[in-house]
C-alpha positions in Angstrom: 5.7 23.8 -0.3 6.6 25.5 3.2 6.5 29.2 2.0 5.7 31.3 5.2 8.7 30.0 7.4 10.9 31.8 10.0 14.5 32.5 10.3 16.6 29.5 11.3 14.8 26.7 10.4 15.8 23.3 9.4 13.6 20.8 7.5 13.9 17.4 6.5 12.7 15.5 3.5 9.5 14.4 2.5 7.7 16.7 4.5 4.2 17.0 3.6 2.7 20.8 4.2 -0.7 21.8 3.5 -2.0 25.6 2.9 -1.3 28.7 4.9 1.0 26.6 7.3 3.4 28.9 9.4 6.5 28.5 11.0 8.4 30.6 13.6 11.6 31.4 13.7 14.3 28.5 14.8 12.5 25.5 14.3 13.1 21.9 13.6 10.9 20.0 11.1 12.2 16.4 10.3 11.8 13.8 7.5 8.6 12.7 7.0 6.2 15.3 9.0 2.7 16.3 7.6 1.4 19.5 8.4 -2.4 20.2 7.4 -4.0 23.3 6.3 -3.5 26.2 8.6 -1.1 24.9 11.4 0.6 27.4 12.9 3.9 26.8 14.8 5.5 29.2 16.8 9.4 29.9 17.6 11.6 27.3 18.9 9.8 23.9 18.0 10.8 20.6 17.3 8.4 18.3 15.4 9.9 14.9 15.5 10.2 12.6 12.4 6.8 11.3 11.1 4.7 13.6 13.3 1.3 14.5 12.4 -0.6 17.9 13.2 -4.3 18.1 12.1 -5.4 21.4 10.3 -6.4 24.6 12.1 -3.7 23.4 15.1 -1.7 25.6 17.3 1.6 24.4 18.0 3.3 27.0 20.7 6.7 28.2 21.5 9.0 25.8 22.8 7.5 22.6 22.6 8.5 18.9 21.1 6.1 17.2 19.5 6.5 13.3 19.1 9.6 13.2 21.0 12.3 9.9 21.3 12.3 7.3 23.3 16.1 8.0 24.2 17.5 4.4 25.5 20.7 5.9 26.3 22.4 9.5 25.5 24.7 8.4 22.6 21.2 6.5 21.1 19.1 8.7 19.2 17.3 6.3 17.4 13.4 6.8 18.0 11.8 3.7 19.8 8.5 4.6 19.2 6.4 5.3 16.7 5.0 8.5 15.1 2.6 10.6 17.0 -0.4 11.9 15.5 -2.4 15.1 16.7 -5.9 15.7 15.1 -7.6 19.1 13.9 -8.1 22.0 16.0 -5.3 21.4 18.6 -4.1 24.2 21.3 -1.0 23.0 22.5 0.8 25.8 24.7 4.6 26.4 25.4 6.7 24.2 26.9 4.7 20.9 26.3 6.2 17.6 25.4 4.3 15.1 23.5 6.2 12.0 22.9 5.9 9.8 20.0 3.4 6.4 19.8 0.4 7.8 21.1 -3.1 9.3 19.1 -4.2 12.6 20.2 -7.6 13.3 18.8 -9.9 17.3 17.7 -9.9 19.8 19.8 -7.2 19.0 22.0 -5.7 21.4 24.1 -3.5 22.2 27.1 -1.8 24.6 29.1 2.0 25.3 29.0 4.5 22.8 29.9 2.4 19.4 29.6 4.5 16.3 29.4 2.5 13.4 27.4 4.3 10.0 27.6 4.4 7.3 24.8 1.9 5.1 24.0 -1.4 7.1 25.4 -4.9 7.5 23.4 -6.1 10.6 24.1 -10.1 11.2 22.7 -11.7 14.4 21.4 -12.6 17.6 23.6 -9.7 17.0 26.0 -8.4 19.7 28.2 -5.1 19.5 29.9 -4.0 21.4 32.5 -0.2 23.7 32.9 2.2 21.2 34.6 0.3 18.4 34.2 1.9 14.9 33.9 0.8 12.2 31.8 3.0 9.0 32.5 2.2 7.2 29.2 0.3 3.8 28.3 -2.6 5.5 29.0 -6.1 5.9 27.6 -8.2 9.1 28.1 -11.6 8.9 26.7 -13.6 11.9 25.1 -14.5 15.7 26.9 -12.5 14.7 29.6 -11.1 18.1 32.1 -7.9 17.8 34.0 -6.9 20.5 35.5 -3.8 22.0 36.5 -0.7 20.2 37.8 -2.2 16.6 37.6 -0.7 12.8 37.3 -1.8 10.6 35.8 0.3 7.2 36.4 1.0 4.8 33.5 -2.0 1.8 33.0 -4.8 4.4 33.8 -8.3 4.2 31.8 -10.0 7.6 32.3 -13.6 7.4 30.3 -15.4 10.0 28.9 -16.7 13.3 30.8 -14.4 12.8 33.6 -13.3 16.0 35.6 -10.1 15.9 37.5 -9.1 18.8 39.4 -5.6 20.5 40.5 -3.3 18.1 42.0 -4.8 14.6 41.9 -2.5 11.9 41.7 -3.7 8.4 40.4 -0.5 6.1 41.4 0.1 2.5 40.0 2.9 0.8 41.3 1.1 -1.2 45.2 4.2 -2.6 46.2 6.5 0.4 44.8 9.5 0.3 43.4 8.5 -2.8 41.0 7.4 -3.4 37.5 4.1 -4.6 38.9 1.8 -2.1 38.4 -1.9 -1.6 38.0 -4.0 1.3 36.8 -6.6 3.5 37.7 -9.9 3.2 35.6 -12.6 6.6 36.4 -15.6 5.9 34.6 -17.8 8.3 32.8 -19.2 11.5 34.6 -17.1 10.6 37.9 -15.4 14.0 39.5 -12.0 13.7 41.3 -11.5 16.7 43.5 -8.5 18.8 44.3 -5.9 17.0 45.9 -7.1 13.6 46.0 -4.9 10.6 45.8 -6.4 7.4 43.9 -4.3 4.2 45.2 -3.4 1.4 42.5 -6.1 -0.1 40.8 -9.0 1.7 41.8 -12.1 2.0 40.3 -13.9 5.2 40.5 -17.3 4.4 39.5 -19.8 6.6 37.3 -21.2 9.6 39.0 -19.4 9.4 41.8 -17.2 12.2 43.5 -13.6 11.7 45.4 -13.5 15.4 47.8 -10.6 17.5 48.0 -8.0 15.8 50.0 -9.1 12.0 49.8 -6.6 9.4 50.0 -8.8 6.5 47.8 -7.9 2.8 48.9 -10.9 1.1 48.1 -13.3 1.0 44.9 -15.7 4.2 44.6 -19.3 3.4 43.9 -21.5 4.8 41.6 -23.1 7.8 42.8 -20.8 7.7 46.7 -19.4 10.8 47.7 -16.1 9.6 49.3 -13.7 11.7 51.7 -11.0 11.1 54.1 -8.0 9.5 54.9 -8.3 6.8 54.1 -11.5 7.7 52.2 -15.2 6.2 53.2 -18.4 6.7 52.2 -19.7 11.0 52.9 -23.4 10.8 51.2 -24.5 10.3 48.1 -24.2 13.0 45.4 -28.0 13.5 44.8 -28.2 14.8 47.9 -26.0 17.8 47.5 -27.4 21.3 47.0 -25.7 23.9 45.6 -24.9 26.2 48.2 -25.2 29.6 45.9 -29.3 28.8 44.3 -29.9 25.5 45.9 -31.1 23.7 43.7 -30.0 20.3 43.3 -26.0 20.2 42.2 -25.3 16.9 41.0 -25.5 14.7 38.5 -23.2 17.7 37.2 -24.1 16.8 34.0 -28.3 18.1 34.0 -26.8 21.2 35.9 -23.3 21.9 33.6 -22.9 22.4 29.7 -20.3 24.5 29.3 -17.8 22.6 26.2 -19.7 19.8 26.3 -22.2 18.2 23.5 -25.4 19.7 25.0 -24.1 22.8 25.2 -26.9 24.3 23.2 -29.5 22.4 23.9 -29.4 20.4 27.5 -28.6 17.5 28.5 -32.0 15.5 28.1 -32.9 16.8 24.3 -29.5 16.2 23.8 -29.7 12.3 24.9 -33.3 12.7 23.2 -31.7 13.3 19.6 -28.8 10.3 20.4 -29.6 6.8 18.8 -31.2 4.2 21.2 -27.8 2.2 21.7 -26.3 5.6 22.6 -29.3 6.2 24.9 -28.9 3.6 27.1 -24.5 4.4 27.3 -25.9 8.0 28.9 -28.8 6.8 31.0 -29.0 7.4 34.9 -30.0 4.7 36.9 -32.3 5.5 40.4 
């Protein structure tokens, strides 16, 4: 039973709440929601019918959570099916999550995020404010995007992938059509600010697009890539940091901050893995 509820609030049937659950004043809860133990939603939300918010979740002001597929503006009928947001979840203001796509723990973004149907998102994911997610995508886990980023519909972004302010991964070669063709970034890879990733490009493992680049052709592991249109710089062993340095990358020896090996470094952490997982996190001379 919703006890601890604001003024104004409507609330449809058969919705499931579990302790300590909060709402803020003027909300919209429809038929057939579940709220877990100790979700806290703040003024002005609307949680779409069948949504799902793991426990110990954040919703903030002003957001829409598993929003319609509208076909036209006299159809409200939901095309798509519910969306379901894991434990732990820091979604700020203004963000849009629409309905048919799996969000997994620890999930959180900045304010006015737009998630389009149909996306698998992993755990650890940060998204940054006014960052675009065009739908039909699939975001692996501990992935980083930063601020005002989009990500066109089709793309595969794997695990530990960093993308910084203002990257753009398109989809469409021969736009307008309803050809199109994704991006795929695999693990550890680190698209800088700015950078433009063409249709179906593959941005290999441990590689890094600089600030700027305009990516036409497939990035190879390790490359450091820049330009328009973007060749080959050096590889990314090679770079120093310029405050100690000491060598910079693979980022992942050098950076725990968030990530699994946080407490422990990289190596003992890969050390304690399995030996099928060892060889997934392996770095090849």
């Amino acid at each position: 039973m919703l006890e601890n509820i604001g003024r104004h609030c409507i609330i449809g049937q058969n919705v499931e709440v579990g302790e300590n659950v909060k709402l803020g004043h003027n909300c919209i809860v429809e038929d057939d929601v579940k709220l877990k133990d100790n979700v806290f939603i703040d003024n002005n939300v609307i949680i779409r019918r069948g949504a799902e918010i793991g426990k110990n979740s954040y919703i903030g002001s002003n957001c829409i959570i598993g929003e319609y597929q509208i076909v036209t503006c006299g159809d409200r009928k939901n095309m798509l099916p519910h969306l379901t947001i894991g434990e732990n979840a820091l979604i700020r203001s203004g963000s849009i999550l629409y309905g048919g796509s799996s969000v997994g723990d620890n999930f959180q973004t900045g304010h006015q995020v737009t998630i389009r149907e149909s996306s698998s998102i992993g755990n650890h994911v940060s998204i940054g404010t006014l960052s675009d997610i065009q739908g039909h995508c699939v975001i692996g886990n501990y992935v980083n995007m930063h601020s005002n980023v989009h990500i066109g519909q089709e793309s595969l972004i794997d695990d530990y992938v960093w993308i910084f302010p203002y990257v753009v991964l398109t989809n469409d070669p021969t736009p307008p059509s309803d050809y199109l063709q994704g991006v795929h970034v695999y693990p550890f890879a680190i698209i800088a600010t700015g950078s433009v990733i063409l249709p179906g490009i593959q941005v290999a493992g441990d590689s890094l697009v600089a600030a700027g680049a305009v990516v036409t052709k497939n990035v190879q592991e390790f490359e450091v890539v820049g330009g328009n249109p973007a060749k080959k710089i050096s590889d990314v062993r090679n770079i120093r940091n310029k405050i100690t340095g000491e060598d910079a990358y693979p980022w992942r020896f050098h950076f725990s901050r968030r990530m699994p090996w946080e407490d422990m470094g990289y190596m003992e952490w890969v050390n304690s893995l399995g030996d099928d997982e060892k060889k997934l996190f392996s770095i090849k001379e």
